[in-house]
VMD Tcl script that draws the C-alpha trace (Angstrom):
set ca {
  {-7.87 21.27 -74.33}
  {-11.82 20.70 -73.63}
  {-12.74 17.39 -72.57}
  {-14.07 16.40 -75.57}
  {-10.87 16.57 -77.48}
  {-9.69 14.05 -75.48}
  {-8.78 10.90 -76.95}
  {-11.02 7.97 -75.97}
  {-9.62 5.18 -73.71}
  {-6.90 7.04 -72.38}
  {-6.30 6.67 -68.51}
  {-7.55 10.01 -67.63}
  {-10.71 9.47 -69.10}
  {-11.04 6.25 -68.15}
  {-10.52 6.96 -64.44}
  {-12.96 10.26 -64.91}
  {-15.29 7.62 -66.32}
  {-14.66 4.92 -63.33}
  {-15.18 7.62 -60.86}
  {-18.42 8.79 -62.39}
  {-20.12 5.45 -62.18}
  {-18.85 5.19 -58.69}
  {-19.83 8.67 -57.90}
  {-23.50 7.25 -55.78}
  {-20.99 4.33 -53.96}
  {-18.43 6.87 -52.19}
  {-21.18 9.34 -50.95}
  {-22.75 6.94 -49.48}
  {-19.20 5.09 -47.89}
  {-18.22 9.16 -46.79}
  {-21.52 9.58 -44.92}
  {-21.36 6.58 -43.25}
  {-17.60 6.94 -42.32}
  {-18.70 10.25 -40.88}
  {-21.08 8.81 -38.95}
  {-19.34 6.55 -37.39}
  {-16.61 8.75 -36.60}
  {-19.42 10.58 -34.64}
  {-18.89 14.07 -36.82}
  {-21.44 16.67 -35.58}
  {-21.75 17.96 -39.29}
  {-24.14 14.79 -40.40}
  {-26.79 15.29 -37.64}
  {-28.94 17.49 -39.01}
  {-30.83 16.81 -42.31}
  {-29.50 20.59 -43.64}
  {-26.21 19.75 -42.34}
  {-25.84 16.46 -44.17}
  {-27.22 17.46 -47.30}
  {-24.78 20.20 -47.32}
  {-22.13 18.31 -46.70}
  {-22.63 15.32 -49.51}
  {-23.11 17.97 -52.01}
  {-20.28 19.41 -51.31}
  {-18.66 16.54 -51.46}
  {-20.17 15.55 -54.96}
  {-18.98 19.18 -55.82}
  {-15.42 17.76 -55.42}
  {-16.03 14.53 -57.37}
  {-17.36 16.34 -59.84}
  {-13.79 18.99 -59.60}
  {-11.94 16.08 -60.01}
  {-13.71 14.22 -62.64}
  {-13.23 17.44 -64.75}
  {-9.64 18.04 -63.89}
  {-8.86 14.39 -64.91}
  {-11.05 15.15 -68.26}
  {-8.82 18.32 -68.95}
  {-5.53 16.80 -67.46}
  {-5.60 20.19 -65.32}
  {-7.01 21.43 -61.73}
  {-10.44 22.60 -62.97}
  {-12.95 24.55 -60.57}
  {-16.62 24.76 -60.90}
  {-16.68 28.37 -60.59}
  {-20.51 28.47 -59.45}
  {-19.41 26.98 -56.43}
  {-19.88 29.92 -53.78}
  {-23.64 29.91 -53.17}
  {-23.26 26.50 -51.61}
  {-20.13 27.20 -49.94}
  {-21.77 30.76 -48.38}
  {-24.81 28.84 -47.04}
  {-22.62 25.98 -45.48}
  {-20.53 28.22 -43.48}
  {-23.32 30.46 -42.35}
  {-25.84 27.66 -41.50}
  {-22.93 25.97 -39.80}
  {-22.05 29.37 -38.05}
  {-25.75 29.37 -36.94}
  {-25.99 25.65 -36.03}
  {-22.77 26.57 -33.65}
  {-20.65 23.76 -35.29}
  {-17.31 23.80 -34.38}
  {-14.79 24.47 -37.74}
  {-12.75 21.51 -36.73}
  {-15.40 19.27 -37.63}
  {-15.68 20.77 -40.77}
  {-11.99 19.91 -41.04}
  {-12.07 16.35 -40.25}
  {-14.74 15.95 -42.18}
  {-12.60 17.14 -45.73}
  {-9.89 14.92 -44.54}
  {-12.27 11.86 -44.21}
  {-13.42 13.06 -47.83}
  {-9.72 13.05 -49.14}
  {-8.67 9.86 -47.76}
  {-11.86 8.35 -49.19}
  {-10.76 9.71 -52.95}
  {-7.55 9.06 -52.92}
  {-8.11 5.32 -51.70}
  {-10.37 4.32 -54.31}
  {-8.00 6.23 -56.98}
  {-4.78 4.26 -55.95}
  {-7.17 1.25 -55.79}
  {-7.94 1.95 -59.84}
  {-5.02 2.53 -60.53}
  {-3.40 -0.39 -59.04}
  {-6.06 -2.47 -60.95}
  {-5.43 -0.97 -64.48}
  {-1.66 -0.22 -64.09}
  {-2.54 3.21 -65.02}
  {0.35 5.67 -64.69}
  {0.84 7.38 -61.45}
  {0.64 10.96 -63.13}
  {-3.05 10.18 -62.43}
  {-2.51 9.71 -58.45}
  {-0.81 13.45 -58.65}
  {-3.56 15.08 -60.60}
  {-5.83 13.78 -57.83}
  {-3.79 14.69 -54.98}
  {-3.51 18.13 -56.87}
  {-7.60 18.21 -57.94}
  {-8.90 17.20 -54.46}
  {-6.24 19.22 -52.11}
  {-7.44 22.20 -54.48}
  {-11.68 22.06 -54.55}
  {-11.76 21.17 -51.05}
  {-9.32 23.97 -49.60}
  {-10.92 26.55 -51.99}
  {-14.71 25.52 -50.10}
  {-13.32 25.45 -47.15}
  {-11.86 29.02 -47.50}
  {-15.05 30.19 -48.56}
  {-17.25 28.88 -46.22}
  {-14.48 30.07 -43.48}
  {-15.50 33.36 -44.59}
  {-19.28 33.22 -44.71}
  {-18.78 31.49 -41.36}
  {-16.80 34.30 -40.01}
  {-19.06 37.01 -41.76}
  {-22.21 35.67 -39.83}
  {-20.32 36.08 -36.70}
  {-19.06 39.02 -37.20}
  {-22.30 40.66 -38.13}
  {-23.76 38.99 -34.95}
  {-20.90 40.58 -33.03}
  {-22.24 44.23 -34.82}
  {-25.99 43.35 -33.74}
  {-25.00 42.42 -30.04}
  {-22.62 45.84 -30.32}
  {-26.21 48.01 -31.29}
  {-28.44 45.35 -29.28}
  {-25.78 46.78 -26.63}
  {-25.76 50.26 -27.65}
  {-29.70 50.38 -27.24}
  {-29.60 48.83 -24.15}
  {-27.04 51.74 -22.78}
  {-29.03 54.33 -24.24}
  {-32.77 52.80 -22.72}
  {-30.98 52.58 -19.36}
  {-29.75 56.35 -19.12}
  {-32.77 57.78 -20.65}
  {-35.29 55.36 -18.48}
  {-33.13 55.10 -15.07}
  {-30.98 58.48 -15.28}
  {-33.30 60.81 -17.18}
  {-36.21 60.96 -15.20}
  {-34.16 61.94 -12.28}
  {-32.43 64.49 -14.25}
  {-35.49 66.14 -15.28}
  {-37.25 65.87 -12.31}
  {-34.38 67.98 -10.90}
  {-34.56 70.62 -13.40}
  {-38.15 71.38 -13.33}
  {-37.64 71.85 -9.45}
  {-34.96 74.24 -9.98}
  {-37.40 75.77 -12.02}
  {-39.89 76.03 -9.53}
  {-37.10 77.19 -7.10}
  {-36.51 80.22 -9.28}
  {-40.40 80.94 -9.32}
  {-40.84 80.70 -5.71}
  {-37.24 82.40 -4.70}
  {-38.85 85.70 -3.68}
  {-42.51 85.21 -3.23}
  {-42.90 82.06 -1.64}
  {-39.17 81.20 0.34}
  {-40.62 78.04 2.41}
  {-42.03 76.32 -1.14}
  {-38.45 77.76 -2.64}
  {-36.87 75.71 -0.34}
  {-38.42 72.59 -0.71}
  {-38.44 72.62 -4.22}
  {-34.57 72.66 -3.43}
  {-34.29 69.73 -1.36}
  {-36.41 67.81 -3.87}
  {-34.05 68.67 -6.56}
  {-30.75 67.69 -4.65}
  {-32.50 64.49 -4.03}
  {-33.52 64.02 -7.57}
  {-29.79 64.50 -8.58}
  {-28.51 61.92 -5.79}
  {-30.99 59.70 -7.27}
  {-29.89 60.37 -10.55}
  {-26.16 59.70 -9.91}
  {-26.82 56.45 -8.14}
  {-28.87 55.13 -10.96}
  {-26.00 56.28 -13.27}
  {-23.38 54.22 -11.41}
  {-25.02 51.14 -11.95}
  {-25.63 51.87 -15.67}
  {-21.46 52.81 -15.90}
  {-20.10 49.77 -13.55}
  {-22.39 47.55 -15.85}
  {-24.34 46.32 -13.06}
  {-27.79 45.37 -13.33}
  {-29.98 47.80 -11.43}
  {-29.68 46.49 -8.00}
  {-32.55 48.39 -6.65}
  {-35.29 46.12 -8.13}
  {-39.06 47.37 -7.50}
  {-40.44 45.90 -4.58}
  {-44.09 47.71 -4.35}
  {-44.67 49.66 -7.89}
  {-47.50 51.35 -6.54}
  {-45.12 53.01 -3.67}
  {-42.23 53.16 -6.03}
  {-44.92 55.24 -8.33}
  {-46.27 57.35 -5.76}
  {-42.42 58.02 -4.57}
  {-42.01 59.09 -7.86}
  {-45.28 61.66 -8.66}
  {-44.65 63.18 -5.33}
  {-41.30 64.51 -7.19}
  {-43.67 65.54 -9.97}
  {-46.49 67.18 -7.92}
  {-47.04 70.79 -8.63}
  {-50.33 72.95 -7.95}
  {-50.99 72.60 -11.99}
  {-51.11 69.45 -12.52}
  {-52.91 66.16 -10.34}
  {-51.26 62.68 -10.71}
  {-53.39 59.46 -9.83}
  {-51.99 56.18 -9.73}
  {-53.96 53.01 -8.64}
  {-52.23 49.40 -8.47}
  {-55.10 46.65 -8.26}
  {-54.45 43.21 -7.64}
  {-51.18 41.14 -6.12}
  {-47.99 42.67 -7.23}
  {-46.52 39.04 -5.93}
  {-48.04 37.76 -9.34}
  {-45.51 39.69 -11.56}
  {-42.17 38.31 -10.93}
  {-39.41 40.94 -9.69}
  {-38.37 41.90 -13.21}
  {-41.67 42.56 -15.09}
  {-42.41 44.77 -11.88}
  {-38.96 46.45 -12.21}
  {-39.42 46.66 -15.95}
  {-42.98 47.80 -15.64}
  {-42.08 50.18 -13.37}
  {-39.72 52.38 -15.68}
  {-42.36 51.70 -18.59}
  {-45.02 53.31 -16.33}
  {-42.81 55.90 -14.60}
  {-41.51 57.18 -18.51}
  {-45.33 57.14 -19.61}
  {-46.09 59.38 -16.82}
  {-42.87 61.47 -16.92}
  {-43.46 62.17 -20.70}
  {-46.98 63.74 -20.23}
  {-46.59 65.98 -16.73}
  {-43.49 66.84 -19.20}
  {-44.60 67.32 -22.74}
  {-48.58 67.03 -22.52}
  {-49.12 69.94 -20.34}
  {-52.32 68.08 -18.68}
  {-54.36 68.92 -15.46}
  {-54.71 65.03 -14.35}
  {-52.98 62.32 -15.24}
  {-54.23 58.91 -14.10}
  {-52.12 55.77 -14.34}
  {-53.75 52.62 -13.18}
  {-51.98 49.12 -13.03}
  {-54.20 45.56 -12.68}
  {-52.55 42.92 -12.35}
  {-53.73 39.00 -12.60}
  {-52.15 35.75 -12.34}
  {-52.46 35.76 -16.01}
  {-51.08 39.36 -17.02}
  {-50.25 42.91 -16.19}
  {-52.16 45.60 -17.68}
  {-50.99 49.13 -17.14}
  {-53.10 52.52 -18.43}
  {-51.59 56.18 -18.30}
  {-53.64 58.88 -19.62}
  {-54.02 62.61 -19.49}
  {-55.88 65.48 -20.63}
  {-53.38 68.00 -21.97}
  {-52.58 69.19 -25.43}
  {-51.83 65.60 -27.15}
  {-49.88 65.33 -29.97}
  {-49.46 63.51 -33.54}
  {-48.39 59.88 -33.08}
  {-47.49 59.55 -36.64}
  {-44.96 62.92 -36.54}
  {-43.73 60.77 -33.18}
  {-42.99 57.80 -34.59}
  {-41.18 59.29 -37.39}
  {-39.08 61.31 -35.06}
  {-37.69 58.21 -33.11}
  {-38.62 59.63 -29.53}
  {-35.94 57.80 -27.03}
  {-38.77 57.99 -24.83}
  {-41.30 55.94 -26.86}
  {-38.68 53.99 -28.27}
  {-37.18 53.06 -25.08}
  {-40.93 51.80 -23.86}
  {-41.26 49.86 -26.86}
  {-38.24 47.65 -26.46}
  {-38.76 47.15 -22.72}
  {-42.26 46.03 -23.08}
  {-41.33 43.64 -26.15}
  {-38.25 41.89 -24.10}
  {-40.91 41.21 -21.25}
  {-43.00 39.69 -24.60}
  {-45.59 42.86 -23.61}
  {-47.14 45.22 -25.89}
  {-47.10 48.88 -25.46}
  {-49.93 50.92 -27.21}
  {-49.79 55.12 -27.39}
  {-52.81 56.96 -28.98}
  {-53.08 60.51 -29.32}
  {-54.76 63.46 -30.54}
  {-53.81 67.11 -30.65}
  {-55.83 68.71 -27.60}
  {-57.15 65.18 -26.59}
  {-54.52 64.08 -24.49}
  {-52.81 60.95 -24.26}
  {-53.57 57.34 -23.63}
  {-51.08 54.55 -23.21}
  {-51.27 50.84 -22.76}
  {-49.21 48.13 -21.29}
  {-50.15 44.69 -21.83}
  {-47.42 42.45 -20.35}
  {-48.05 38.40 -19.86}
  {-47.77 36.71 -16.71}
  {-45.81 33.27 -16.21}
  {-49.74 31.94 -14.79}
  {-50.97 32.27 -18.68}
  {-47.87 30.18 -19.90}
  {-48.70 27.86 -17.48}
  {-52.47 27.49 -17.94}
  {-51.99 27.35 -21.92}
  {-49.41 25.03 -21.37}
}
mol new
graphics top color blue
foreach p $ca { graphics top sphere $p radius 0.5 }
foreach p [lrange $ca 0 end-1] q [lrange $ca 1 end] { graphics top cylinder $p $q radius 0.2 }
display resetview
């Protein structure tokens, strides 16, 4: 029957009525009962005002229920039940607070109910229907914010699971790869050399076998999910380690490092290091250049790295649309030091790539 069928002065309505004007009074006594309880969930001005509507949500269940003389829902209810449990999710608040806090709510409703009807000798029908209308609004929100709440963590779990994935994936292709490919163009060279040249054959060899040996030990850390223990101490002899690897009588690598490497702390070098060694890698590689010239300055206040070359170049835009690990890979490391990495390129211009990474002595000066 709707609630306007209802017959006028009747205890259900009469109640619904009572608890309507003394709708403002109870918010008011269940935030300040929370408070002094010391409940997390009435800290924060989002937090709060979640929580005292979704209180007055379950006044209002109740006043309705009472009208029909039935458990009625508000069925537009999940918006505000969504955003609690994900804001609460985000806001790290433990569920059990959420809990005590309905049960603070209940006790509150059902006090001032048995106190009404107590005064008006109403019949106790009324104390069930509240019992019934309260127990059922406040377990349905919590069930639905239980879900948002474990939706947001479970879609955090997926990002930290890709975050993760990307992280694997940067630290083969950036610590493994180079190694790897370092060996096979060697090998290569080896074949080319085999018969006409036996001397160069065989050092191409031994600069392959230790290109490998580098290669596994940079893959055990990566597997035994170790950070890479061999941090960069000097960049520019970690660098010119590295060329020498690369070195062939086609191609001349430069690489300058200006300023005190003390300045960058031990992981922008180490980080900066792999940027700068990929950037280099990809054009002896891909760019098929006759010099390639990588300079690093570095300043109390940042670290600025530039890698170009003179070979064929290529289209940036076709790059970026084909997700290059490579690129990608120097992307991400240069945005988790809070760098940026700029590549610009023309076909049969070459190559030019920047590294802009800031230095703890800007933080400090701007701070």
């Amino acid at each position: 029957m709707a609630a306007d069928a209802k017959p006028n002065g009747s205890p259900w309505d009469e109640l619904a009525q009572s608890l309507e004007g003394e709708r403002a009074a109870m918010l008011l006594a269940y935030e300040k009962e929370l408070h002094e309880a010391g409940n997390p969930i009435v800290r924060e001005r989002e937090s709060r005002a979640q929580t005292l509507a979704q209180a007055n949500a379950t006044l209002t269940d109740l006043i309705r229920s009472l009208r029909d003389r039935e458990v009625t829902m508000d069925t537009e209810r999940g918006l505000l039940t969504r955003d609690i449990g994900e804001s609460r999710a985000a806001s790290r608040l433990d569920p059990r607070d959420s809990l005590r806090a309905a049960g603070t709510l209940f006790e509150i409703i059902l006090a001032q109910v048995e106190r009404r009807i107590a005064i008006e000798q109403g019949p106790l029908e009324l104390l069930t229907l509240t019992a019934l209308a309260v127990n059922e609004s406040i377990n349905t929100r919590i069930r639905e914010a239980a879900s948002a709440y474990t939706g947001y963590l479970l879609n955090i779990i997926h990002q930290a699971h890709l975050n993760e994935r990307r992280r694997i994936a940067r630290e083969l292709h950036d610590r493994v790869g180079p190694g790897l490919s370092v060996a096979h163009r060697q090998l290569e060279l080896f074949e080319m050399f085999d018969t006409s040249g036996p001397s160069r054959a065989a050092s191409r060899a031994e600069k392959a076998k230790q290109a490998v040996g580098e290669a596994m030990h940079s893959l055990r850390a990566v597997t035994s999910e170790l950070r890479f223990e061999d941090t960069v101490t000097s960049m520019e002899k970690a660098l010119l380690t590295f060329t020498e690897t690369l070195r062939t009588d086609e191609v001349t690598i430069r690489v300058s490092v200006n300023g005190d490497e003390a300045w960058a702390p031990p992981a922008v070098r180490d980080e900066s290091f792999l940027v700068i060694r990929e950037a280099i890698r990809n054009a002896v590689a891909h760019g098929d250049p006759g010099v390639v010239l990588a300079r690093i300055d570095i300043s109390p206040h940042d670290l600025r790295a530039f890698i170009e070359d003179d070979g064929i170049g290529f289209d940036t835009d076709r790059a970026g649309r084909s997700r290059s690990v490579g690129l990608s890979s120097m992307r991400e490391r240069a945005e988790l030091m809070g760098g940026t990495l700029n590549v610009s390129s023309w076909p049969g211009r070459g190559a030019h790539v920047e590294l802009l990474v800031p230095l703890p002595g800007r933080r400090e000066a701007t701070g």
